[in-house]
C-alpha positions in Angstrom: 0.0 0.0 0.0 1.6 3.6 -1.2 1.9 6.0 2.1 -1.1 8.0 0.6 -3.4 5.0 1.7 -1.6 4.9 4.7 -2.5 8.7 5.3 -5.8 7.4 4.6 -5.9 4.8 7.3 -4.4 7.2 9.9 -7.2 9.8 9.6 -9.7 7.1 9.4 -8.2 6.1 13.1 -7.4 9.6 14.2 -11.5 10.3 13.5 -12.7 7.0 15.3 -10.7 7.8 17.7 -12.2 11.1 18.7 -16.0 10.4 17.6 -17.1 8.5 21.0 -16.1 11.4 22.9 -19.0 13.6 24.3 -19.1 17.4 23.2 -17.9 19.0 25.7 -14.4 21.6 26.1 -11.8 19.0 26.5 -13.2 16.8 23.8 -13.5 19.8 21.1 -9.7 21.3 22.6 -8.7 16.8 21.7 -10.8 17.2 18.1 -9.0 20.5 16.9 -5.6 19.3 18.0 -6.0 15.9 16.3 -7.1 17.7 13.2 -4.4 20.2 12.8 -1.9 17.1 13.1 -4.0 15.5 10.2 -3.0 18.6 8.2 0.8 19.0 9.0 0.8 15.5 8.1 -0.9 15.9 4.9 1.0 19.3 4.3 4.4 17.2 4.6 3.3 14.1 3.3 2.9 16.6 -0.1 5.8 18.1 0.2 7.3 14.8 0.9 9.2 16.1 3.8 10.3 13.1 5.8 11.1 14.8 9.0 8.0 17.0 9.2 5.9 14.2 8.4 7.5 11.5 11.1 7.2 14.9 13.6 3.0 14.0 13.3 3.7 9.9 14.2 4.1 8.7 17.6 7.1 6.2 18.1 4.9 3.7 19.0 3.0 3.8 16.5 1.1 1.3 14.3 0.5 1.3 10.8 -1.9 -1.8 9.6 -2.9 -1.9 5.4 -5.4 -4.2 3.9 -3.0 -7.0 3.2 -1.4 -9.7 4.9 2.5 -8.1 4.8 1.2 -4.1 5.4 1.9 -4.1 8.9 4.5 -1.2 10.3 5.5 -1.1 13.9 7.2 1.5 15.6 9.4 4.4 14.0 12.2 2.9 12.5 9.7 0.5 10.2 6.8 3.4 9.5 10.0 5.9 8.7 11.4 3.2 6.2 8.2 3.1 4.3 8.1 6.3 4.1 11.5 6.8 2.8 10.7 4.4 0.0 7.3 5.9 -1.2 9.3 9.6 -1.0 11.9 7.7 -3.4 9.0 6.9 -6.2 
C-alpha cells in the first residue's frame, strides 16, 4: 500500500478515535488538535518532507494496510516506508 493510503488509514483512526467522545471543552480542545496534526501531516506528506511528516507519528506507533504483509511497527519501520514511497 503507497503512504497516501496509509494517510488514509491514519485519519480514518485519528477520527474514530475522537467520535465516541462527548461534546464537551476538553473533547472539542482533543478534536482540533488531532485535526491540525492531520493537516501537517498531509502538508508534509505533499511536500514529501520526511522529517516534518515522522514529527506528526508517535514512536509507537502502528500502521496496519489491507494486506497480509502491510503491517508497520514502531518508528524505525513506518519511517522506512516512508523513505521508499518519497523515493517513487
Amino acid at each position: 500500500m503507497r503512504l497516501a493510503g496509509w494517510t488514509a488509514v491514519i485519519f480514518l483512526f485519528l477520527v474514530a478515535a475522537i467520535v465516541p467522545g462527548s461534546a464537551n471543552e476538553v473533547d472539542l480542545q482533543k478534536e482540533s488538535e488531532v485535526k491540525e496534526t492531520i493537516r501537517q501531516h498531509l502538508r508534509a506528506y505533499s511536500r514529501k518532507d520526511l522529517k516534518a511528516v515522522m514529527a506528526t507519528v508517535a514512536p509507537d506507533a502502528v500502521f496496519i494496510g489491507s494486506g497480509s504483509d502491510e503491517r508497520l511497527v514502531g518508528w524505525g519501520q513506518i519511517k522506512a516506508a516512508y523513505e521508499r514511497d518519497f523515493g517513487r
